[in-house]
Residue frames as qw, qx, qy, qz and C-alpha x, y, z in Angstrom:
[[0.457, -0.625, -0.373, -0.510, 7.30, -0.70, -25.47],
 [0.043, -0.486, 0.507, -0.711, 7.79, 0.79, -21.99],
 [0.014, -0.145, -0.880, 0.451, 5.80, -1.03, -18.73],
 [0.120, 0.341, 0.485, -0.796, 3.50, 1.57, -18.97],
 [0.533, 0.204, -0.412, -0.711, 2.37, 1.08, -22.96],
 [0.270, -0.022, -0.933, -0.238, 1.77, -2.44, -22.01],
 [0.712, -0.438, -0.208, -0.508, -2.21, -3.90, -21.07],
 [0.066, -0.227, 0.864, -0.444, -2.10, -5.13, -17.80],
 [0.387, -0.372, -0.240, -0.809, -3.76, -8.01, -16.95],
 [0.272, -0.342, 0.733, -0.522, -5.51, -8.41, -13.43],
 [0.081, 0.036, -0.994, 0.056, -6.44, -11.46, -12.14],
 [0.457, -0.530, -0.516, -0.494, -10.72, -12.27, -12.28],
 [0.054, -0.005, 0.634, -0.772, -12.54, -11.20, -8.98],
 [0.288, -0.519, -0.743, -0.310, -15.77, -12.80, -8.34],
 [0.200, -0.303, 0.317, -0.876, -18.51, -10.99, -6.78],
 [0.177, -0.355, -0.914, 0.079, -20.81, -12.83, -4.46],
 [0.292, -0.657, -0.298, -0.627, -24.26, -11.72, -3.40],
 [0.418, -0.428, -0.669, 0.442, -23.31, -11.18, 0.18],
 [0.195, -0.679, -0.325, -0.628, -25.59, -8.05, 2.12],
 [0.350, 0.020, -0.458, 0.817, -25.07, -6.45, 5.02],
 [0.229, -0.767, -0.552, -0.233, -27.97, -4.96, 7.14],
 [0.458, 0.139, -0.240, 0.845, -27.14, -1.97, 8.62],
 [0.123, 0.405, 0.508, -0.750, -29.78, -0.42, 10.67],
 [0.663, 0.619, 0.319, -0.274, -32.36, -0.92, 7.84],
 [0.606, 0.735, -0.219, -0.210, -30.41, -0.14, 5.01],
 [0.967, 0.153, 0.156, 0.133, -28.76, -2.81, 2.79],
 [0.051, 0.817, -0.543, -0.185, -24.96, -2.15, 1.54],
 [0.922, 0.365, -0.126, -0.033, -23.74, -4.68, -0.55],
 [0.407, -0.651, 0.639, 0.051, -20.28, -6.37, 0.21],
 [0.645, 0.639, -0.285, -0.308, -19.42, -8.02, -3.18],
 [0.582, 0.557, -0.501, 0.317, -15.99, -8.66, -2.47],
 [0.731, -0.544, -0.080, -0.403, -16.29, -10.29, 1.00],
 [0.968, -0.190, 0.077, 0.142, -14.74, -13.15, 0.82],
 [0.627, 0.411, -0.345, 0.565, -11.41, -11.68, 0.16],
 [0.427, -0.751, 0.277, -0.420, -11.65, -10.45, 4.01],
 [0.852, -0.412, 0.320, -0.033, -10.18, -13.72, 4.95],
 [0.300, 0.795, -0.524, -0.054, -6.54, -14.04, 4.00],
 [0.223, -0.361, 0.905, -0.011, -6.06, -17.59, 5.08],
 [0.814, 0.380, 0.307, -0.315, -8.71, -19.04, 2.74],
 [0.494, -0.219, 0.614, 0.575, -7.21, -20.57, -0.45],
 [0.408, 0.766, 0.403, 0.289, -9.36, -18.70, -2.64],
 [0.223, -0.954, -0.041, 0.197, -8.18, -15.47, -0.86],
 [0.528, -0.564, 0.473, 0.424, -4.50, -16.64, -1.19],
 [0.495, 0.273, 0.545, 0.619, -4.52, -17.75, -4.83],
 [0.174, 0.904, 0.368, 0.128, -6.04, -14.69, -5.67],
 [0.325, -0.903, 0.159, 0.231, -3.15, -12.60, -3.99],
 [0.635, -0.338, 0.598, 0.353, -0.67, -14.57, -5.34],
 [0.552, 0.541, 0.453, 0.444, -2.06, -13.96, -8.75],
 [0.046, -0.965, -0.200, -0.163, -2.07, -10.15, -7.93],
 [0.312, -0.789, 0.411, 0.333, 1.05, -10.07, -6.83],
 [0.692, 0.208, 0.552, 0.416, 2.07, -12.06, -10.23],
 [0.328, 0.798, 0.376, 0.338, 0.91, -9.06, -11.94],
 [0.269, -0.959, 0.056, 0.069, 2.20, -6.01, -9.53],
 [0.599, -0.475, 0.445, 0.467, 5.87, -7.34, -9.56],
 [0.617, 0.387, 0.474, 0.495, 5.70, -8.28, -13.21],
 [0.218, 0.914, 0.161, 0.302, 5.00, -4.82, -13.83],
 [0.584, -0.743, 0.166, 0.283, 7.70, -3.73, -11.10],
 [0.639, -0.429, 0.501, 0.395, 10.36, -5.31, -12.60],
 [0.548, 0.638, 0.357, 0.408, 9.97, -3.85, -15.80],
 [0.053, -0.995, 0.060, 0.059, 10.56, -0.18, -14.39],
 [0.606, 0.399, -0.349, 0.593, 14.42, 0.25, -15.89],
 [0.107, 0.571, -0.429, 0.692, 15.31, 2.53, -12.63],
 [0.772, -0.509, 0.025, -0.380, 13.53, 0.38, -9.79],
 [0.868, -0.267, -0.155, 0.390, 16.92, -1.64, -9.16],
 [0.494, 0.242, -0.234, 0.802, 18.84, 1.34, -8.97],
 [0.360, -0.635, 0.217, -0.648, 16.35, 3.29, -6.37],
 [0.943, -0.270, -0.116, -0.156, 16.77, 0.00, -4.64],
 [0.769, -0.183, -0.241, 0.563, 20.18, -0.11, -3.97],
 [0.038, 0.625, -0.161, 0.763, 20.51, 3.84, -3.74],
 [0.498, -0.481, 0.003, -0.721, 18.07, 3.19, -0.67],
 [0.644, -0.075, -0.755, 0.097, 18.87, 0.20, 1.51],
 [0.124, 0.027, -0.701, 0.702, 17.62, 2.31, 4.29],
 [0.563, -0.140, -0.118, -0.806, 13.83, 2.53, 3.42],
 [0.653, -0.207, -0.728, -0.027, 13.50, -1.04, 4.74],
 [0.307, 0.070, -0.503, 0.805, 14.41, 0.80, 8.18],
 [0.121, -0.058, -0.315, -0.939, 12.46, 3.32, 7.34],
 [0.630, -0.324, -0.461, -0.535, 9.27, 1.21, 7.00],
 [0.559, -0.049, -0.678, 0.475, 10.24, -0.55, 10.18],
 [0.238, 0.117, -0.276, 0.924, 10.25, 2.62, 11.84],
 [0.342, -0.125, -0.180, -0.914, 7.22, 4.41, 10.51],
 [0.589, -0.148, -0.794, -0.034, 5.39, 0.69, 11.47],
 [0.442, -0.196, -0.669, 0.564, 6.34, 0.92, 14.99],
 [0.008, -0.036, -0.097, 0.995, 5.60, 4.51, 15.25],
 [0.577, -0.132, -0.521, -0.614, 1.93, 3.64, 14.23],
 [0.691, -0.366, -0.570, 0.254, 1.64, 0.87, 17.07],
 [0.413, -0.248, -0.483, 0.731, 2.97, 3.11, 19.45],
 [0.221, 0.718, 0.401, 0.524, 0.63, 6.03, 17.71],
 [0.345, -0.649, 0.147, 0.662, 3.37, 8.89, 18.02],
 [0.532, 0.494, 0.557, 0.402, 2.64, 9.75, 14.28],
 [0.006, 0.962, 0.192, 0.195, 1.09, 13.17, 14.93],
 [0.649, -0.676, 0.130, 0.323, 4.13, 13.75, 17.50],
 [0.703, -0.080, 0.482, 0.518, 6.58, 13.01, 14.92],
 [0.342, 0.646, 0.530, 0.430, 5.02, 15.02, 12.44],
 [0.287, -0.937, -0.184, -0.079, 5.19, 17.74, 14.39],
 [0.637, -0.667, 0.175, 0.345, 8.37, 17.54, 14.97],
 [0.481, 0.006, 0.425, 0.767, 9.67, 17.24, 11.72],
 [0.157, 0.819, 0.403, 0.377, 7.68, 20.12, 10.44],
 [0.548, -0.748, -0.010, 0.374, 9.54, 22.08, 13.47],
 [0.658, -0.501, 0.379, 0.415, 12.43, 21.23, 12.52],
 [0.597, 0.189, 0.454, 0.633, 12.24, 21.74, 8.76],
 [0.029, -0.962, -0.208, -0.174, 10.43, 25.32, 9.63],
 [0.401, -0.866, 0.206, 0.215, 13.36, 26.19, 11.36],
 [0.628, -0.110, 0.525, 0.564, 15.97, 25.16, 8.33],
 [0.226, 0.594, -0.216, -0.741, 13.95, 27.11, 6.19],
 [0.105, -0.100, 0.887, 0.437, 12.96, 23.90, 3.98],
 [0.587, 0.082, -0.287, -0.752, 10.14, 24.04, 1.35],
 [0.335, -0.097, -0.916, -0.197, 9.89, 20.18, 1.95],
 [0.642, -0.236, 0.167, -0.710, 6.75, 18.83, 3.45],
 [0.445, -0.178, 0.836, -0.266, 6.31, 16.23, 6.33],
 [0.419, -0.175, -0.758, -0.467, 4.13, 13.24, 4.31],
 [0.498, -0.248, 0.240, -0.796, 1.00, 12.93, 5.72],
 [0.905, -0.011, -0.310, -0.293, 1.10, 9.45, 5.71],
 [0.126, 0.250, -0.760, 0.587, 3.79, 9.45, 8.74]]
């Protein structure tokens, strides 16, 4: 049975009755308390969620071998990080779209540069 025939399951997520007023109107915010990431409800909760995400990772037969094919996507994120902070995204984007208009490549820039 492959990763993907198996049930996954995620860790419980309580919902609390917190409410938000928003110029009159009410909007429910359930799932509040996981806004704070240095609580220890917040953290065990991640920690169970990531229990589950990896497990499932590390089932994918070909996820250690795009991992060592790729020991520059750690860069990569680095990069794309900084670029964000420095927000030169659109710039970039622009540029590679230039630059693969002018190679004649079908790829497309990801819009999530």
């Amino acid at each position: 049975m492959s990763s993907s025939e198996k049930p996954v399951t995620y860790p419980s997520s309580h919902k609390s009755n917190q409410v938000d007023n928003y110029h009159g109107t009410l909007v429910a915010d359930p799932y509040r308390w996981l806004e704070d990431p240095d609580s220890e409800e917040t953290r065990t909760w991640i920690e169970a969620e990531n229990q589950v995400t990896f497990g499932y990772l590390s089932e994918i037969p070909t996820r250690e071998k795009l991992n060592s094919a790729s020991p520059n996507f750690g860069i990569m994120k680095n990069m794309v990080s900084l670029l964000k902070k420095a927000n030169l995204c659109q710039t970039v984007r622009a540029i590679a779209t230039f630059i693969l208009k002018m190679m004649d490549c079908k790829t497309k820039v990801s819009s999530t540069l």
